[in-house]
C-alpha positions as CSV (number, residue, x, y, z in Angstrom):
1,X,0.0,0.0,0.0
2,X,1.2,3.3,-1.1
3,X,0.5,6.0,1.2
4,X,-0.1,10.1,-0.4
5,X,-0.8,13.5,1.0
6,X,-1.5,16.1,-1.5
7,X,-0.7,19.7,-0.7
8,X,-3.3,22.0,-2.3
9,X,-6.7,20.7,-2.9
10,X,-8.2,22.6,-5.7
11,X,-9.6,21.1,-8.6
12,X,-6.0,19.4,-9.5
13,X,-5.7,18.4,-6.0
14,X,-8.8,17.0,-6.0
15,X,-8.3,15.0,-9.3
16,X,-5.3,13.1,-8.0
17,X,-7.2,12.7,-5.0
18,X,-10.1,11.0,-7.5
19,X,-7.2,9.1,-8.8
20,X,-5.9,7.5,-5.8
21,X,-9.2,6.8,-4.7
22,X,-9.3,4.5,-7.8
23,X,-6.7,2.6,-6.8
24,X,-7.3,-0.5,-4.4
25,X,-3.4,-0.1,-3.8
26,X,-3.0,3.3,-2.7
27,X,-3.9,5.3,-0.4
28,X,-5.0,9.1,0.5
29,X,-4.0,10.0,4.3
30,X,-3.4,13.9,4.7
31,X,-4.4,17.2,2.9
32,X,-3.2,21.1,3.6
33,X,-5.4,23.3,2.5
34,X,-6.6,26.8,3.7
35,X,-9.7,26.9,2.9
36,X,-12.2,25.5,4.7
37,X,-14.3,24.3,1.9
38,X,-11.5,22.1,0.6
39,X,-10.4,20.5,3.9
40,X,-14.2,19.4,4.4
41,X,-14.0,18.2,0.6
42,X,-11.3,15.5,1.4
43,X,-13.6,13.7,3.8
44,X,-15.4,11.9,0.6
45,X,-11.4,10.1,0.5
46,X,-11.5,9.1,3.9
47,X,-9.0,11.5,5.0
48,X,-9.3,11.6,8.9
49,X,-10.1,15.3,10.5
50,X,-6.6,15.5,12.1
51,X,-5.3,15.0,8.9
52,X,-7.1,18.2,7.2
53,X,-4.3,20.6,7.8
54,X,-5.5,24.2,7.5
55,X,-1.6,25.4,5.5
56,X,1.4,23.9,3.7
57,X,3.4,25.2,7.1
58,X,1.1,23.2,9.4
59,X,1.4,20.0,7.4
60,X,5.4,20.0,7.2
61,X,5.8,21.0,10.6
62,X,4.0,17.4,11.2
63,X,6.7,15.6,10.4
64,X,6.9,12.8,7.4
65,X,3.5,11.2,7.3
66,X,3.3,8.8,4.1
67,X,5.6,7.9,1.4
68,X,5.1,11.0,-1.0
69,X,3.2,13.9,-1.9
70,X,1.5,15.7,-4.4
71,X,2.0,19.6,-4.4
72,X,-0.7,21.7,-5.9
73,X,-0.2,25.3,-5.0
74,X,0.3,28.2,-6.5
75,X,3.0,28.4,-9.4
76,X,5.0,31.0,-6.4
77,X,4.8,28.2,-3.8
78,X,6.3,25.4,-5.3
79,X,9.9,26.1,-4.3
80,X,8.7,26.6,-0.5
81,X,6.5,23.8,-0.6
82,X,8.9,21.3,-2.4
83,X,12.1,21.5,-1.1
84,X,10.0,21.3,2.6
85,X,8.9,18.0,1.2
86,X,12.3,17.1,-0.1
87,X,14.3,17.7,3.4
88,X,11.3,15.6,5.0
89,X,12.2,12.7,2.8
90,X,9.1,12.7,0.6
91,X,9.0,11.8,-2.9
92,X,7.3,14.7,-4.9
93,X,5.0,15.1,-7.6
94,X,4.9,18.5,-8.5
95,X,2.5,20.5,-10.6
96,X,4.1,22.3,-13.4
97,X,5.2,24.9,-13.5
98,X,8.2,23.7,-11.4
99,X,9.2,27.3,-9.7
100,X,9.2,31.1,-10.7
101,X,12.7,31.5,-12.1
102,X,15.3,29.1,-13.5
103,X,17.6,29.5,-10.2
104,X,14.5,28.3,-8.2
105,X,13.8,25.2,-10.7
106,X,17.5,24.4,-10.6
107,X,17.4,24.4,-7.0
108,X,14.6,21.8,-7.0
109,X,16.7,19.4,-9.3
110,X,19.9,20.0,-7.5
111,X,18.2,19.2,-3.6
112,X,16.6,16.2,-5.1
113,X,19.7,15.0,-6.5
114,X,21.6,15.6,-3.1
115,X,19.0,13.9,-0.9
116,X,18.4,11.2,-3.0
117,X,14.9,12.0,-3.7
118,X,12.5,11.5,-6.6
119,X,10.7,14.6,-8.3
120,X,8.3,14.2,-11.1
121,X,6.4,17.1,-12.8
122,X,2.7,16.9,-13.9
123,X,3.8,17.1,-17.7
124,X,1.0,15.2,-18.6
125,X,0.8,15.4,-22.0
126,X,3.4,12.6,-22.5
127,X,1.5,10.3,-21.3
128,X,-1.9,11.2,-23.3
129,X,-2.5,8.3,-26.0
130,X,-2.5,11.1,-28.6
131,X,1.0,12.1,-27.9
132,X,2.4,8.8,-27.0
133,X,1.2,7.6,-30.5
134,X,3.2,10.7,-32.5
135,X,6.5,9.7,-29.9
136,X,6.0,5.5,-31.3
137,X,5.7,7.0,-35.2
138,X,8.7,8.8,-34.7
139,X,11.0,6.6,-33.1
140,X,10.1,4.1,-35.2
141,X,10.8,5.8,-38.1
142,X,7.6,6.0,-40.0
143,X,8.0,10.1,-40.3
144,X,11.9,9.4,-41.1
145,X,14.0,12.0,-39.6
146,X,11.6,14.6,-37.9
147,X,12.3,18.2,-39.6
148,X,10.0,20.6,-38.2
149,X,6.8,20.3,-35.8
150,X,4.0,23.0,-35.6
151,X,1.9,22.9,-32.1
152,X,-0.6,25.1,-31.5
153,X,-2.4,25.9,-28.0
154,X,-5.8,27.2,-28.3
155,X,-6.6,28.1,-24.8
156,X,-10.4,29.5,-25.4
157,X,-11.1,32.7,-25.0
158,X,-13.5,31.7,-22.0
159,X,-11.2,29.9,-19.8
160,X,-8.3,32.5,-20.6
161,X,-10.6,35.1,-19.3
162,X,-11.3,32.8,-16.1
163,X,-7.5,31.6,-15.6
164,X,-5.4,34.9,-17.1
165,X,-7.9,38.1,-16.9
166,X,-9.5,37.6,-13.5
167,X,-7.9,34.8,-12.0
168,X,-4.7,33.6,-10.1
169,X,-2.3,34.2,-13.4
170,X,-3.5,37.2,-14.4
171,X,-0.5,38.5,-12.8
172,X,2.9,37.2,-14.6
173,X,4.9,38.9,-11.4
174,X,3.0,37.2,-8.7
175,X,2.4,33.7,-10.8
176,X,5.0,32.7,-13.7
177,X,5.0,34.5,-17.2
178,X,2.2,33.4,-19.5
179,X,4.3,30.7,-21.7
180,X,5.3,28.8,-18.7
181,X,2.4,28.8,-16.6
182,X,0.4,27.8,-19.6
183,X,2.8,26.1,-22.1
184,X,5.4,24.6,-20.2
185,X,3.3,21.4,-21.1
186,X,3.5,22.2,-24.8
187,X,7.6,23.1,-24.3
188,X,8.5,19.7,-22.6
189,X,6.1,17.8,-25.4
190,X,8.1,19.3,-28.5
191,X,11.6,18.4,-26.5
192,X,10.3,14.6,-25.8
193,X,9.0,14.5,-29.4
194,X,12.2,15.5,-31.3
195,X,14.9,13.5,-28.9
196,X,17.1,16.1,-28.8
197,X,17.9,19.3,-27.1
198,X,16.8,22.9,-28.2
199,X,20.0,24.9,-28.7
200,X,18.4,29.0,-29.3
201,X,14.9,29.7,-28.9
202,X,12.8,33.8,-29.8
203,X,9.7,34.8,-29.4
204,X,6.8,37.9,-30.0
205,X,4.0,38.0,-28.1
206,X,2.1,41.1,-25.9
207,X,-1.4,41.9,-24.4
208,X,-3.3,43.1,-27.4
209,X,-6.8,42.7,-26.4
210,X,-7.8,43.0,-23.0
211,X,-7.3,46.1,-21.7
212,X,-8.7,49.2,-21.8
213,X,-8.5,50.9,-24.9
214,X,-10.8,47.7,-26.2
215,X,-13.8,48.2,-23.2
216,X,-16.8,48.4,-24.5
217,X,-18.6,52.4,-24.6
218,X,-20.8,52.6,-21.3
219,X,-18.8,49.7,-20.0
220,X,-18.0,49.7,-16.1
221,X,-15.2,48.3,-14.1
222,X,-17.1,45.8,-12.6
223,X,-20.3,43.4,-14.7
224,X,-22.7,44.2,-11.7
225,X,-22.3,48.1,-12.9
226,X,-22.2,47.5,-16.2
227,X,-24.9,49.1,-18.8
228,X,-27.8,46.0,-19.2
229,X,-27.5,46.6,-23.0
230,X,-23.5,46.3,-22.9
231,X,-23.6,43.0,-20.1
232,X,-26.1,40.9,-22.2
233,X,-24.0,41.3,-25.3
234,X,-20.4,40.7,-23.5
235,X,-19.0,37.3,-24.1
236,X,-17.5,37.9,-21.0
237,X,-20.3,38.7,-19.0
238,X,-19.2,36.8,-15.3
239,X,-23.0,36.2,-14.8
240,X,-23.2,34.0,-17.6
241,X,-19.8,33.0,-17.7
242,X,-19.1,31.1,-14.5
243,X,-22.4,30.1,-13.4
244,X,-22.0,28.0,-16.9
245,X,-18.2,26.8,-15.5
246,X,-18.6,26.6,-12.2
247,X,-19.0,22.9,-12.2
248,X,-16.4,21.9,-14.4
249,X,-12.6,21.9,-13.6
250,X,-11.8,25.0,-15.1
251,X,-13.3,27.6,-12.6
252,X,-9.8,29.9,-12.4
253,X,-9.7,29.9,-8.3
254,X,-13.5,29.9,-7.8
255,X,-13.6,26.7,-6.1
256,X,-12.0,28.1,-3.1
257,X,-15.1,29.5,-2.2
258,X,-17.1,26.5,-1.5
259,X,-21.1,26.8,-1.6
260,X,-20.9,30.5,-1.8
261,X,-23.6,31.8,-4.4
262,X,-22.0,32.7,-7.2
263,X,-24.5,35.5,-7.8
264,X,-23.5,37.1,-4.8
265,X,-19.9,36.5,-5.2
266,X,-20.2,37.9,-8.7
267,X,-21.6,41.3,-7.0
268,X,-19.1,41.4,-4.5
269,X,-16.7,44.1,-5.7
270,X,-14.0,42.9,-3.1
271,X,-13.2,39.8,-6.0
272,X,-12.2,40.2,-9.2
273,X,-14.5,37.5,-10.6
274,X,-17.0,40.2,-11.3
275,X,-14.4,42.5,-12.5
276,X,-14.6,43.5,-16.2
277,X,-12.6,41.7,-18.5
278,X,-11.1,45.4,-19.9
279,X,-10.5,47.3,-17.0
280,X,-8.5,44.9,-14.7
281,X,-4.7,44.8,-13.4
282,X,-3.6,41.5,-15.5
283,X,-1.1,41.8,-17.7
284,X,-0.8,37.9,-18.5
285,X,0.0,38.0,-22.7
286,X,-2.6,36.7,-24.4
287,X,-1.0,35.7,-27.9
288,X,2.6,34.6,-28.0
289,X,5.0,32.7,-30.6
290,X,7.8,30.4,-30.5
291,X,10.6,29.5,-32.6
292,X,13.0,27.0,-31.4
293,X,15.9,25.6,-32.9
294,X,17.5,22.5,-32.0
295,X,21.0,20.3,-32.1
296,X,20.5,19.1,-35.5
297,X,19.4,21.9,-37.5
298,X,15.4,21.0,-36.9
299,X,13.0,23.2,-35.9
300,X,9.7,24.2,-33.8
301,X,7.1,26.2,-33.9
302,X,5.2,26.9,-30.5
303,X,1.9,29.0,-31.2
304,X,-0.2,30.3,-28.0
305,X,-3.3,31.8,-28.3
306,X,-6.2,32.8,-26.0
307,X,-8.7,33.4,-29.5
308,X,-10.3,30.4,-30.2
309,X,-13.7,29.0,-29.2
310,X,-12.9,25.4,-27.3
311,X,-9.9,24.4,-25.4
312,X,-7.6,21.7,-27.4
313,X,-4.0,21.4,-29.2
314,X,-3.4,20.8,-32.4
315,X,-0.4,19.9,-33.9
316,X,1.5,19.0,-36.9
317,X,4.8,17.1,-37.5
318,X,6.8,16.9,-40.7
319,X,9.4,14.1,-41.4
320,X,11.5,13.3,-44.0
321,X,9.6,10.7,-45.4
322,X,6.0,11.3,-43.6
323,X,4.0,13.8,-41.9
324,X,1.2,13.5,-39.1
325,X,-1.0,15.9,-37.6
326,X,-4.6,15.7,-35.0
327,X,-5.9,17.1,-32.7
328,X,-5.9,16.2,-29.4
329,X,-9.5,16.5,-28.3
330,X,-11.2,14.6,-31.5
331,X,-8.2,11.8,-30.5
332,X,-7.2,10.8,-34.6
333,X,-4.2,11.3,-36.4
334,X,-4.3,11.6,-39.8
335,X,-0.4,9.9,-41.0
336,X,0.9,9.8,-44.4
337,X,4.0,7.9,-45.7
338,X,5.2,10.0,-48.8
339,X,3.9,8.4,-51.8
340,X,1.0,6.1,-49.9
341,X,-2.4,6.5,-48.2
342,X,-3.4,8.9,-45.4
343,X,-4.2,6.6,-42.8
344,X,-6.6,8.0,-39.7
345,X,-5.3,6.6,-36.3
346,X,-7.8,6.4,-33.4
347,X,-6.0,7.1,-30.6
348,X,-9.1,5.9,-27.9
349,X,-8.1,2.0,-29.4
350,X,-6.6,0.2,-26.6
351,X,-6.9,2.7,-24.4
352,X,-8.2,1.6,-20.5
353,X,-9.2,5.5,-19.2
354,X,-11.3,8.1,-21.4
355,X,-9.9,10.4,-23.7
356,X,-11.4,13.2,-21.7
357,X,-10.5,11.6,-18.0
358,X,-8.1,14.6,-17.7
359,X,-5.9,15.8,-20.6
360,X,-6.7,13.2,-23.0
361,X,-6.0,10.4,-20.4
362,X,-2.5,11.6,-19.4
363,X,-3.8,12.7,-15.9
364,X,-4.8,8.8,-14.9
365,X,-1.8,7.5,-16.9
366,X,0.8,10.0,-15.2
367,X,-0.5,9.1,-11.7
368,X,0.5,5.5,-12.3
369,X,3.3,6.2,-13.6
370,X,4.5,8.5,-10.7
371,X,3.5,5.4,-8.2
372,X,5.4,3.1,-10.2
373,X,8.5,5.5,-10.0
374,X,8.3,5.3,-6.5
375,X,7.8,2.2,-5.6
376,X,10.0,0.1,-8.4
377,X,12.0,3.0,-10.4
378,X,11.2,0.9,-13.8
379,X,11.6,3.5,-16.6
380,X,8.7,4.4,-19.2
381,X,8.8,5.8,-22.1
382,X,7.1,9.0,-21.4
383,X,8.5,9.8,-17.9
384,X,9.7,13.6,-17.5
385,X,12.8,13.2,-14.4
386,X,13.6,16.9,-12.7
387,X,16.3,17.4,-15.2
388,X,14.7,16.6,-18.4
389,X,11.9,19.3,-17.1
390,X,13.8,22.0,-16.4
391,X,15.1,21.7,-19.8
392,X,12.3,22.7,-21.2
393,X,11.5,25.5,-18.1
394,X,14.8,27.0,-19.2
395,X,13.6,27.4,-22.8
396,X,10.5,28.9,-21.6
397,X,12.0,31.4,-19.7
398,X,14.4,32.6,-22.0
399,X,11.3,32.5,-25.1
400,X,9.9,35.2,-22.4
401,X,13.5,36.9,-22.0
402,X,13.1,37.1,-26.0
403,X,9.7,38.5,-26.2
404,X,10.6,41.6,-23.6
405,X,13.8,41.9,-25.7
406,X,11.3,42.1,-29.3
407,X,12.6,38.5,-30.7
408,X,16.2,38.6,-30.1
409,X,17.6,35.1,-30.1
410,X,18.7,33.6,-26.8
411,X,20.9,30.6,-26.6
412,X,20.0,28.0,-24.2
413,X,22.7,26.8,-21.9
414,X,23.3,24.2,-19.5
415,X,22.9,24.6,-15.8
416,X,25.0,22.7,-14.1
């Protein structure tokens, strides 16, 4: 029996907590969270009341209670919280992004290394049937050698407005800039599709739309004071917005307030969940490229976008002798060897966990994966380790340090 606490238990806390519940061989013993809502929430797992602990600080100051943990703060906790857990002697799962800054995310991967301790970060996509199947056309050579891939990540324009407009990384100073809280996932995936590492990565990007030079004429800074005429037309009117998203995983931070009515939390001025979408402090970048070059000459194209109507990846990879491209949410990959027949791949074949059981599957196959790291150390195919991830949290950071700099190229180096 494998024994987990999870620090943080929002809606990704809660999901591995679903998870674990699943599983007749582990088992869910402790939470920290500070609100009061979520503590009560981890009674449906069986977690004991003097196991609810009411911070991070309280938890760790209890001493090492189970074999690892799951850390599901915010982006600006992570270092606290996981080198805590490190010096304990837990194993760590840790929600990307890793840290703030590089020196933070190396410091992670250099504690762990010290203390002989095993960190995995939540880059879930790896281990999504729809990726894993692009990974086994490549390395077995159906594309040939791999010259280029597109990705594109279409964040919605609804849950951009929950997550990056009114909601905890709205703020790229007190959260992580926009291409790393966002795409880290979609940075690590291009790195573990082309095997090889990227060598100079630049960037454009910038807050074009919401702010206020775009609010609407007799528009107000907050949807409860807003004109009727204006509100009802608004796609981001917050009473229709999250009463419609409330009960789904993406609610940008609203879970933390329980049973509240959102009605009345949507007229509360003191939040910004009511705030208009045009006249708020965030200043998260809500369109951003990506060009990355790697070791032998191939390149990537990273394309971040908060304009489109649903929430899904697409991407596109060219080969020397094939190309393949899908989208993640309709799960088929249409593949073509040069000179035959495009063949449509259903990635939901074979597969034991729905497509849409959390990022295409990869949630459900990423937990087992991180048990079985812990418990046996066999290697998979798709496993991220500390140092392959802050590979790719390096080339995020500089494709920001390019985009303040107007798409100067930055050369990645090694941190030792």
């Amino acid at each position: 029996m494998v024994t987990f606490a999870i620090v943080g238990f929002g809606s990704r806390g809660r999901l591995f907590a679903d998870l674990i519940s699943r599983d007749p061989q582990a088992k869910l013993i402790a939470v920290a969270e500070p609100f009061a809502h979520g503590r009560e929430l981890s009674a449906k797992y069986g977690v004991p009341e003097n196991m609810r602990f009411r911070g991070a600080d309280e938890f760790f100051k209890a001493g090492k209670l189970c074999d690892a943990v799951f850390i599901c703060t915010q982006d600006a906790q992570h270092y606290d919280h996981a080198t805590k857990a490190l010096r304990l002697g837990y194993d760590v799962c840790l929600e990307k992004p890793a840290a703030v800054n590089i020196e933070e995310c190396v410091g992670i991967r250099d504690l762990a290394k010290k203390l002989g301790r095993k960190v995995m970060l939540t880059h879930v996509l790896r281990y999504a049937p729809f990726y894993k199947k692009i990974k086994e056309l490549i390395d077995g050579g159906s594309l040939g050698k791999v010259v280029t891939i597109n990705q594109t990540e279409n964040i919605a324009y609804w849950h951009f407005a929950l997550s990056y407009v009114r909601g905890p990384w709205r703020k790229m100073e007190d959260s992580t800039p926009t291409i790393i809280a966002k795409c880290c996932h979609d940075l690590d995936i291009l790195g573990w599709l082309m095997g090889e590492k990227c060598v100079s990565v630049s960037s454009f990007g910038s807050l074009s739309y919401y702010n206020e030079k775009n609010a609407p004429e007799k528009s107000a800074k907050y949807c409860v004071d807003c004109d009727p005429s204006v509100r009802e037309k608004c796609l981001y009117n917050a009473f229709k917005v999250y009463p419609e998203r409330v009960q789904k995983a993406v609610v940008g931070g609203l879970s933390e307030y329980g049973d509240r009515d959102i009605y009345e939390l949507l007229s509360d001025r003191k939040h910004v969940w009511g705030r208009c979408v045009f006249h708020g402090d965030n200043d998260a970048v809500d369109h951003q490229v990506v060009d990355l070059l790697y070791e032998s000459g191939a390149t990537a194209h990273l394309t971040m976008t908060a304009f489109s109507e649903r929430c899904y990846r697409f991407i596109k990879v060219h080969g020397t002798e094939g190309e393949v491209y899908g989208d993640m949410e309709e799960g088929v990959l249409h593949f073509t060897r040069f000179g035959g027949k495009e063949e449509l791949i259903d990635v939901n074949k074979g597969a034991d966990v729905a497509l849409d059981d959390g990022h295409g599957g990869g949630d459900y196959y990423l937990y087992r994966d991180f048990k079985e790291y812990i418990t046996t150390g066999n290697q998979s195919v798709s496993r991220t380790s500390i140092e392959k991830s802050i590979e790719s949290h390096v080339v995020g950071f500089l494709a920001e340090e390019s985009r303040r700099r107007g798409g100067e190229a930055m050369r990645v180096q090694e941190y030792e």
